[in-house]
C-alpha positions in Angstrom: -37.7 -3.8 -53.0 -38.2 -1.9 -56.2 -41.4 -1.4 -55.7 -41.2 -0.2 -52.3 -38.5 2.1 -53.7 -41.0 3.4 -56.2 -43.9 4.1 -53.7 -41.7 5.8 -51.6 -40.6 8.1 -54.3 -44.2 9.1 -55.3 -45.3 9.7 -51.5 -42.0 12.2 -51.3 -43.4 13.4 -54.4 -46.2 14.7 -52.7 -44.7 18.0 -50.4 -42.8 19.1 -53.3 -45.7 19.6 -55.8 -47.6 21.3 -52.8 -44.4 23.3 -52.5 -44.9 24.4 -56.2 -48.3 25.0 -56.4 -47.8 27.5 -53.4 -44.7 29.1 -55.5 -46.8 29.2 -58.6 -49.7 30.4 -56.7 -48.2 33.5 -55.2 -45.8 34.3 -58.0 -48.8 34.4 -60.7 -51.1 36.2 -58.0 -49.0 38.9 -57.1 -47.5 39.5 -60.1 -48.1 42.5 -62.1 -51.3 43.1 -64.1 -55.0 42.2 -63.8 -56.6 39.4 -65.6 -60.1 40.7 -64.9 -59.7 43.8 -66.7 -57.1 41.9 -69.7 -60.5 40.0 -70.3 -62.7 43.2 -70.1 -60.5 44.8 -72.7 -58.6 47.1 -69.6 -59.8 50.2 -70.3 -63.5 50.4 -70.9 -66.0 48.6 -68.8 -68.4 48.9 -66.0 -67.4 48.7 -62.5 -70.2 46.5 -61.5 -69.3 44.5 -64.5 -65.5 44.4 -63.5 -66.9 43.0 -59.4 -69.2 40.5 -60.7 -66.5 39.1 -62.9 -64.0 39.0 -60.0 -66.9 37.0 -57.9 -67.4 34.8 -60.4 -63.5 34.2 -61.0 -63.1 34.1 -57.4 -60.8 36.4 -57.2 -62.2 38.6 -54.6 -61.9 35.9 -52.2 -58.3 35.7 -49.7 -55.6 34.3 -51.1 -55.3 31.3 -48.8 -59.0 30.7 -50.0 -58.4 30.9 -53.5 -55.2 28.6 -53.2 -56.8 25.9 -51.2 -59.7 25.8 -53.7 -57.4 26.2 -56.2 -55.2 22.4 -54.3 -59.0 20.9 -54.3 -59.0 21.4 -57.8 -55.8 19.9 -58.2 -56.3 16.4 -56.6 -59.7 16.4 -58.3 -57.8 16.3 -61.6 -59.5 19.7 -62.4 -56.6 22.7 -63.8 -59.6 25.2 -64.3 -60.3 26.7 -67.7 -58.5 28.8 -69.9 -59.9 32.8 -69.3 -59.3 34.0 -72.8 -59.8 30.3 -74.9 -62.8 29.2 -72.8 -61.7 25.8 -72.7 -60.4 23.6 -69.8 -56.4 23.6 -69.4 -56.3 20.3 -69.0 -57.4 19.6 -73.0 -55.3 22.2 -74.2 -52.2 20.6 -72.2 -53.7 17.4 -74.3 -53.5 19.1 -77.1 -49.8 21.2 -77.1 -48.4 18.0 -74.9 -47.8 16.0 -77.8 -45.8 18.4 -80.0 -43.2 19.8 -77.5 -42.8 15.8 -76.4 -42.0 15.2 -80.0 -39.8 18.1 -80.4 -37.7 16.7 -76.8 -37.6 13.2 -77.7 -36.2 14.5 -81.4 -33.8 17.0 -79.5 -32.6 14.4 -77.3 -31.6 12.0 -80.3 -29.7 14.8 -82.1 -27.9 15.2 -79.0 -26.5 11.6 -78.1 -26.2 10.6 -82.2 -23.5 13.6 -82.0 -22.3 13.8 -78.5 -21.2 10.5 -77.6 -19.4 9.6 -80.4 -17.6 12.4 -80.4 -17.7 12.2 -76.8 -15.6 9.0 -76.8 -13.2 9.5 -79.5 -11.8 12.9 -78.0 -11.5 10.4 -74.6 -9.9 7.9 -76.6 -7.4 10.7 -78.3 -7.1 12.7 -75.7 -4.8 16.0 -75.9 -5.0 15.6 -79.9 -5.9 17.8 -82.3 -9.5 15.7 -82.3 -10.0 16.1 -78.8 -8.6 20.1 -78.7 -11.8 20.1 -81.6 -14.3 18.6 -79.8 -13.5 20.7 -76.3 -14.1 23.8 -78.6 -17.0 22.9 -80.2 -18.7 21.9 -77.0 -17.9 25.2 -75.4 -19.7 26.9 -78.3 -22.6 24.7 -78.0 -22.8 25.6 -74.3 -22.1 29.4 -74.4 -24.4 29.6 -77.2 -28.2 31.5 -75.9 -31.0 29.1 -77.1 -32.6 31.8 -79.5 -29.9 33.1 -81.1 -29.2 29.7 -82.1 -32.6 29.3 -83.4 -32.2 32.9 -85.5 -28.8 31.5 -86.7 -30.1 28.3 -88.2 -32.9 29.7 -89.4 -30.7 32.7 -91.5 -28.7 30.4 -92.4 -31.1 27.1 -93.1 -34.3 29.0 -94.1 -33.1 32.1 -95.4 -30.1 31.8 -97.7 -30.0 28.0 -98.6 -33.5 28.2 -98.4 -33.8 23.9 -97.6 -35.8 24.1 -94.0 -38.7 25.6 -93.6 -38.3 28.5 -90.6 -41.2 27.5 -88.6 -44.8 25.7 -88.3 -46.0 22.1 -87.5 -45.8 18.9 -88.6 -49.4 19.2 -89.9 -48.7 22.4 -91.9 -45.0 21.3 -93.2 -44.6 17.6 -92.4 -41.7 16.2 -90.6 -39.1 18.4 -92.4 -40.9 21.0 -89.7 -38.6 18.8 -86.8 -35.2 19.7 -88.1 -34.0 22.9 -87.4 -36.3 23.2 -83.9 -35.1 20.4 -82.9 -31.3 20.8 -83.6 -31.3 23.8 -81.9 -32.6 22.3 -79.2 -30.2 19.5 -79.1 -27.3 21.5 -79.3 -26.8 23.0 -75.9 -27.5 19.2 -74.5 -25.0 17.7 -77.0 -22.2 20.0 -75.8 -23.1 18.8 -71.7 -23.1 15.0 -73.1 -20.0 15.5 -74.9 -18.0 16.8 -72.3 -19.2 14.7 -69.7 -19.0 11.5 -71.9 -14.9 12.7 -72.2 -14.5 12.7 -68.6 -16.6 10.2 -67.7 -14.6 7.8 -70.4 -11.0 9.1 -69.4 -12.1 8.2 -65.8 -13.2 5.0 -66.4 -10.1 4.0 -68.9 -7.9 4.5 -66.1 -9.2 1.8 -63.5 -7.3 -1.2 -63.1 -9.7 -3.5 -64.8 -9.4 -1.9 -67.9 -5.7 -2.2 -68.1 -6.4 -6.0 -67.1 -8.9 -6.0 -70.2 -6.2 -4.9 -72.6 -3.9 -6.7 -70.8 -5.3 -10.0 -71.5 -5.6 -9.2 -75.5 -9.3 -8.2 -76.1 -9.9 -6.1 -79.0 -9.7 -2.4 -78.4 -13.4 -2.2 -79.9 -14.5 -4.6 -76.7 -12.6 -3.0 -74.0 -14.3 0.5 -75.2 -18.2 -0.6 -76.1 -18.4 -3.5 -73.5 -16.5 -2.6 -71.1 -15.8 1.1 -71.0 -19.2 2.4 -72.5 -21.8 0.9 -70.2 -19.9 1.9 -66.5 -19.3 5.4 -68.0 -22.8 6.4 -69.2 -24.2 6.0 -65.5 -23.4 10.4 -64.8 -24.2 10.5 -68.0 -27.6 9.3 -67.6 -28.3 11.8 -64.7 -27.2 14.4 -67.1 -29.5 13.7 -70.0 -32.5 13.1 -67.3 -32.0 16.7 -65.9 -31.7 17.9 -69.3 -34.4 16.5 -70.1 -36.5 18.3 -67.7 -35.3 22.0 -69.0 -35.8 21.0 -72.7 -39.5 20.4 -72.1 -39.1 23.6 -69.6 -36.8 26.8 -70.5 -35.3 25.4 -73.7 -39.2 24.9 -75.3 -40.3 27.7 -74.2 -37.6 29.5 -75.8 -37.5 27.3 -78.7 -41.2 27.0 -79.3 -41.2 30.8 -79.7 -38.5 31.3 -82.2 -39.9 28.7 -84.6 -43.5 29.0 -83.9 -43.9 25.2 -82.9 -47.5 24.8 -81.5 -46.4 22.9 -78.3 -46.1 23.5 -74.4 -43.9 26.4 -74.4 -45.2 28.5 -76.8 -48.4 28.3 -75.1 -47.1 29.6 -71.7 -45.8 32.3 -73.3 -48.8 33.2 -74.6 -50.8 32.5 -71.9 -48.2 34.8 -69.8 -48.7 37.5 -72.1 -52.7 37.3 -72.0 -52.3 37.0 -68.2 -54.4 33.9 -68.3 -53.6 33.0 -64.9 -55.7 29.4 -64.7 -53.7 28.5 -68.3 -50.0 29.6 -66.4 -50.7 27.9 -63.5 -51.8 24.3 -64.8 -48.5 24.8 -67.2 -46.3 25.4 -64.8 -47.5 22.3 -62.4 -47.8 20.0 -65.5 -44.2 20.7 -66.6 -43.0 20.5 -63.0 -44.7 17.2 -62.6 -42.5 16.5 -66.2 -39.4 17.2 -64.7 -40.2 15.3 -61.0 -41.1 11.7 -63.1 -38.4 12.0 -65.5 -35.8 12.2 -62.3 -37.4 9.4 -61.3 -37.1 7.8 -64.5 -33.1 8.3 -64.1 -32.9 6.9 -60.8 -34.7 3.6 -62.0 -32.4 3.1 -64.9 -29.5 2.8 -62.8 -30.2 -0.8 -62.1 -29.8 -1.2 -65.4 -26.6 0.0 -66.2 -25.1 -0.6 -62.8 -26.2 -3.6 -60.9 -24.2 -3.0 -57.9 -26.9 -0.4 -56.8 -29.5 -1.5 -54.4 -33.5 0.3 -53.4 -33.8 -0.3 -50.0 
């Protein structure tokens, strides 16, 4: 049945990529600017010069034309190539993928080593000073804007104590490089986990079986971790798996740029500002396709942590 569940999934996959390939289509097409002269330097070149590139580009074709070659391309496995690198978006997205996957997965860890801890202790003491704590860090953590948190850490870590570098790659600094871009973009994710770890865990600690649990003696350690724990992480899981989806989105982007971390992000941004319309577009779908499987990902591991859930 899991299985069928699966395939199901990936067939309804299908109309919503199509839906954002049309959405990316138009939104890069009509929006301001034109790549054709970006690439001819904008303000000198020949007019005949300026057509013949258009033709070549394709873009003096009708939109519906250009998208459906563009959708041909697509299920061909073809994104185009890069108007100002010269190089096929598909090996650059090869080539940033790796980093800003690296920078997530490293983002993610800071966020769950901090938040559920904490997450469960202000549960377990609720209304205490602890817990009063906790509730006030996390609503820092979330009000906080993604780059001012990056310029923060980086005054403070970079600047003054001087132990973190301030930006550049693991090739150029090591792994050192990781710690400051990838705290900052943990934090915002640590604050969501936190809270919702709290609730999830006061919830859970007032069902009947739970008071049956303590009730018959069992260690207060086992009633939390093996009883407690595991039924309270399921919305915690869909939390982290949307979260997930906007690290390797919005929050890299941002990120990416404040640190100057060679990944995903920091390449759309540059490709935005170059108006390298193939590059944008084949960024956009790949990191939509990112954020469709990881959902996906989510909704399998709920056999895991609750077996009463059936794919039918």
């Amino acid at each position: 049945m899991l299985y069928k569940y699966i395939l199901r999934r990936f067939i309804a996959m299908i109309p919503v990529l199509i839906g954002i390939t049309l959405v990316v289509f138009l939104i890069i097409h009509y929006a301001p600017g034109d790549p054709v002269a970006n690439m001819l330097g904008e303000t000198y070149f020949d007019e005949e010069q300026y057509e013949q590139l258009r033709h070549e580009l394709g873009f003096d074709r009708p939109v519906l034309i250009q998208y459906v070659t563009w959708l041909g391309r697509i299920v061909r496995g073809e994104l185009g190539n890069s108007l100002i690198r010269k190089r096929p978006v598909v090996e650059l997205i090869k080539e940033r993928f790796p980093n800003t996957l690296i920078l997530a997965a490293c983002g993610v860890f800071f966020a769950l080593l901090i938040a559920i801890p904490i997450g469960i202790l202000t549960a377990v003491y609720q209304d205490t000073w602890l817990d009063n704590i906790g509730r006030v860090l996390a609503l820092l953590g979330v009000s906080m804007p993604a780059f001012w948190r990056g310029l923060v850490l980086m005054l403070i870590f970079s600047w003054y104590i001087r132990i973190f570098p301030s930006g550049g790659s693991i090739s150029e600094q090591g792994l050192i490089a990781l710690v400051l871009p990838s705290i900052s973009l943990g934090i915002s994710l640590a604050a969501i986990v936190m809270r919702m770890t709290r609730s999830s865990m006061l919830e859970v600690l007032r069902q009947d079986y739970i008071t049956t649990a303590r009730a018959k003696g069992l260690a207060e350690a086992t009633v939390l971790f093996k009883h407690s724990l595991k039924n309270a992480m399921i919305p915690v899981v869909t939390v982290v798996g949307l979260q997930v989806g906007y690290l390797m989105g919005t929050g890299a982007i941002l990120t990416e740029t404040v640190f100057s971390w060679p990944g995903l992000g920091r390449l759309i941004v540059q490709a935005i500002n170059e108006r390298d319309v193939p590059l944008v577009q084949g960024l956009i779908l790949f990191v939509a396709l990112m954020f469709v499987l990881v959902n996906l990902v989510v909704d399998l591991l709920y056999v895991y942590l609750d077996p009463r859930i059936e794919y039918k």
